[in-house]
C-alpha positions in Angstrom: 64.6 72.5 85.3 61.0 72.3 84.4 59.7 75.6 81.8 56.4 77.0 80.4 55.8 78.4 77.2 53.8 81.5 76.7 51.8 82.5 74.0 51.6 86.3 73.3 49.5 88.8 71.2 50.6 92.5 71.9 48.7 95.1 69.3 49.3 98.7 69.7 47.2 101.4 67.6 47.5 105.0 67.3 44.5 106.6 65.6 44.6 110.8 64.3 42.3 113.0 64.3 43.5 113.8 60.8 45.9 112.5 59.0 50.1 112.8 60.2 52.3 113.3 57.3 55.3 111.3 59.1 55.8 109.4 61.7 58.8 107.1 63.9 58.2 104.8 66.5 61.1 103.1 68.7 60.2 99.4 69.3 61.6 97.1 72.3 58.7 94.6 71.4 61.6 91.7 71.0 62.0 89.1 74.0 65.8 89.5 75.3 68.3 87.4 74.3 69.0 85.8 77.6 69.9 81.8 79.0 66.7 81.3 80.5 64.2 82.3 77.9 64.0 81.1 74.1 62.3 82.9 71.5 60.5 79.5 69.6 59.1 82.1 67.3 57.8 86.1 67.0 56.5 88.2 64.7 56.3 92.1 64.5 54.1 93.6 61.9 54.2 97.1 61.4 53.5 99.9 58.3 56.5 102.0 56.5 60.0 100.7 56.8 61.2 99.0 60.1 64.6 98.7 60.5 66.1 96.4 63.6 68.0 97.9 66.5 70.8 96.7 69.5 71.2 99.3 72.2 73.9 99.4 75.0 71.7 97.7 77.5 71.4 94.1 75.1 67.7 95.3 74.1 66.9 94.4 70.3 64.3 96.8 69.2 62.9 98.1 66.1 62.8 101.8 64.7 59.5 102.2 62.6 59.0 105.1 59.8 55.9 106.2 58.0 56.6 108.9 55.5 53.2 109.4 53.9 49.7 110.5 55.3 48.2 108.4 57.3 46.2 108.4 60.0 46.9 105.0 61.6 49.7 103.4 62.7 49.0 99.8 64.0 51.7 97.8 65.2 51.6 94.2 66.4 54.0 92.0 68.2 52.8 87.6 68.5 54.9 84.9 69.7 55.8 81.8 72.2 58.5 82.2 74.5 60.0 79.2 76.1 60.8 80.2 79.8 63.2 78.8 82.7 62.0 80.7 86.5 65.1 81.9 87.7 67.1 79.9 90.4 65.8 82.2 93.7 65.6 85.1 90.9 69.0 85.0 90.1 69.8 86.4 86.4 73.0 85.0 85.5 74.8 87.4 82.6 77.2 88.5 80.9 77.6 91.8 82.0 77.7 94.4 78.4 78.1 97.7 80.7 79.7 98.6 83.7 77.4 98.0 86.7 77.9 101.9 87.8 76.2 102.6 85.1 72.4 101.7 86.8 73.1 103.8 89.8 72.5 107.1 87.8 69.1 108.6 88.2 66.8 110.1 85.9 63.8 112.1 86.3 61.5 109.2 86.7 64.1 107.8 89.5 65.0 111.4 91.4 66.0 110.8 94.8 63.9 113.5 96.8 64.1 113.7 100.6 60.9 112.0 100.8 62.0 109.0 99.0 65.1 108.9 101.2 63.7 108.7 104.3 61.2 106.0 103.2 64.1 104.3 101.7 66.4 104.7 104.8 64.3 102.1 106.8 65.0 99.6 104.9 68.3 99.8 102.8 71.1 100.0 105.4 73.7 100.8 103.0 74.5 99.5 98.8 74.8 96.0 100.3 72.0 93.9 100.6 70.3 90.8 100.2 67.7 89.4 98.9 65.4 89.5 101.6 66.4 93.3 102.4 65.0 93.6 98.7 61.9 91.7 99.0 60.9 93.4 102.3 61.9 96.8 100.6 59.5 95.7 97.4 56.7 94.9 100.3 57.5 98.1 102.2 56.6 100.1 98.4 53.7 97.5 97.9 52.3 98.3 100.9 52.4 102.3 100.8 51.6 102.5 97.3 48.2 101.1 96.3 47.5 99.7 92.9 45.1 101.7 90.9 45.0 102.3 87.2 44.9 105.4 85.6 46.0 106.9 89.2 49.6 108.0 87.6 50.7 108.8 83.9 54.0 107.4 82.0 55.2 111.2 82.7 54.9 110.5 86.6 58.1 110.1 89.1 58.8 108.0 91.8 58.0 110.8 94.1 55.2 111.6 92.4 53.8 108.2 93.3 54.7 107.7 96.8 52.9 111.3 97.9 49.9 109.8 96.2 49.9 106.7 97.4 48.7 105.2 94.2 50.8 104.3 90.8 50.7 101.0 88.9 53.7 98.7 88.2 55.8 101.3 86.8 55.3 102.9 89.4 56.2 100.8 92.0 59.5 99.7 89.9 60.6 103.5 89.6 59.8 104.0 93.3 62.2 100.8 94.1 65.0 102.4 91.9 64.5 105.6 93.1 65.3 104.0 96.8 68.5 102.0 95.3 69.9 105.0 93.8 69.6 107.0 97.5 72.2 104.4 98.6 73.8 104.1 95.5 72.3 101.0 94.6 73.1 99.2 90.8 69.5 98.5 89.8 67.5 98.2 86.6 64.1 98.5 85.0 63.2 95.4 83.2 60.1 96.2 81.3 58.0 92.9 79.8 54.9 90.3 79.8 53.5 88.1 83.1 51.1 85.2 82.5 48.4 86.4 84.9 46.8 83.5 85.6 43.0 84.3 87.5 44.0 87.2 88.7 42.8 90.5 86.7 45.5 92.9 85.7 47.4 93.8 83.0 49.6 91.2 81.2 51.9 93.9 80.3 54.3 94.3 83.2 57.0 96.3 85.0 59.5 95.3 87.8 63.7 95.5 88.4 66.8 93.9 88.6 68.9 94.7 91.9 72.9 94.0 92.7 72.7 91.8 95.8 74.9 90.6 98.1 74.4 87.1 99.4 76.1 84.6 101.3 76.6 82.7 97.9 75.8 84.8 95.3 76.4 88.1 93.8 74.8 89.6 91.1 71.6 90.8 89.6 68.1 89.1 91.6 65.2 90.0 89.8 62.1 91.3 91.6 58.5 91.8 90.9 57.5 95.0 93.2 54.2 94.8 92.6 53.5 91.9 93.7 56.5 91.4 96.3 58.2 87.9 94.8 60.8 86.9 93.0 60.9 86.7 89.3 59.0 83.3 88.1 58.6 81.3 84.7 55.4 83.4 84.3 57.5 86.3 82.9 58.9 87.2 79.8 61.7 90.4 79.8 61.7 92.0 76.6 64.0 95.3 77.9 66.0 96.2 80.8 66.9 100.0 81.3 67.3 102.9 83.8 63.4 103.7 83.6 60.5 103.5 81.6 61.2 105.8 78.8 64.6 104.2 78.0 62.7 100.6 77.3 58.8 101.6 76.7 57.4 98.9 74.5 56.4 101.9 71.9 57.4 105.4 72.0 57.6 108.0 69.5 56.6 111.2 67.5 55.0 112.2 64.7 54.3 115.2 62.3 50.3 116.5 61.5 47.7 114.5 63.0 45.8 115.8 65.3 44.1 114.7 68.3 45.7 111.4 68.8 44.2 107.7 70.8 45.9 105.1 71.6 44.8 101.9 72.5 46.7 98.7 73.8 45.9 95.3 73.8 47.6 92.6 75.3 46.9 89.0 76.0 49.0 86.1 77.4 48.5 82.6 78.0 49.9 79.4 78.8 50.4 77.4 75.3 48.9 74.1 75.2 
């Protein structure tokens, strides 16, 4: 099975108005652990301590402290993953949790009567197939445009299919949200895509649903956004029930004041 190897730089800094007198970040900046993608090598540099992390969902992550003023915190994540495309998106594990457990929402993922009656069209009952989830990934695709900066992190699935807008988060909570009205098992999977010519963010969102196929049972992964299966062009670092259980970097912080953040990411095809 041919591969590709991508390079990637990820820098996030947080600048304060004046200076924080502690601060703790929770990393999931550390490729997964899974059979068709091979860390070759990464490197997270960080201030304060940093001390590694395994949560229930398999994710390796990183909790980052910074007990003295500052008013900085740069952390910065560079590597080459080594990547296999999934056999028709298939993502063949060992299952750590019960597969109940990604059928519970959250408030990202609510199931509101709107998202149920867009949902109903397309999701029959909690047995599908892959091409019932690809046309339900087109269906969101299609009735919610991508636009940066037309959501927040804060916004819900609902939020984003009244507006019509959202970005890849968006459209991955939107799909959940439309599992979980049928009861569903589906995940967030939160990571990089190489993105070629095209001009969007390298930093990517998109899911992991139960199907049922004539062959095959078992997690497919799907790229909402852009309606396709899961490719070599992607690297998972998390998988979760939304965005705030795998966010890249999330945290809190004491003193400060008026904070900006700024994100950098870049990935290419190594030579």
């Amino acid at each position: 099975m041919s591969s590709v190897t991508l390079s990637i730089h990820h820098q996030t800094v947080y600048r304060y108005g004046s200076q924080a007198v502690y601060s703790i970040q929770r990393l999931h900046m550390t490729p997964r652990a899974e059979s068709l993608q091979r860390t070759l090598d990464w490197t997270i540099t960080t201030p304060g301590k940093r001390r590694s992390t395994l949560d229930s969902f398999g994710n390796a992550g990183d909790i980052v402290t910074l007990s003295t003023p500052h008013r900085e915190v740069r952390i910065t994540a560079v590597g080459h993953v080594e990547i296999q495309a999934p056999k028709q998106g298939r993502i063949i594990e060992k299952m750590s949790l019960p597969i109940p457990v990604f059928t519970a929402p959250t408030r990202l993922t609510e199931v509101t009567e709107a998202v149920r009656a867009f949902a109903a069209a397309y999701l029959p009952s909690a047995r599908v197939n892959t091409s019932q989830a690809l046309a339900l990934a087109a269906a969101i695709r299609d009735a919610v445009g991508y636009q940066a900066g037309a959501t927040a992190i804060s916004s819900s699935a609902d939020d984003a299919l009244r507006l019509g807008l959202g970005v890849c988060q968006d459209h991955a909570h939107l799909f959940i949200a439309c599992c979980h009205s049928v009861s569903l098992p589906v995940r967030y999977v939160s990571g990089y895509i190489y993105p070629g010519e095209v001009e969007h963010s390298a930093s990517h969102a998109w899911v992991d649903v139960w199907v049922e196929d004539t062959d095959y049972s078992g997690w497919v992964s799907i790229d909402v956004t852009h309606a396709c299966l899961q490719t070599a062009d992607y690297c998972r670092l998390a998988v979760g029930r939304d965005y705030e259980s795998v966010a890249p970097v999330r945290g809190m912080r004491r003193g400060g004041g008026d904070e900006q953040m700024t994100v950098q990411v870049d990935v290419a095809l190594r030579k």
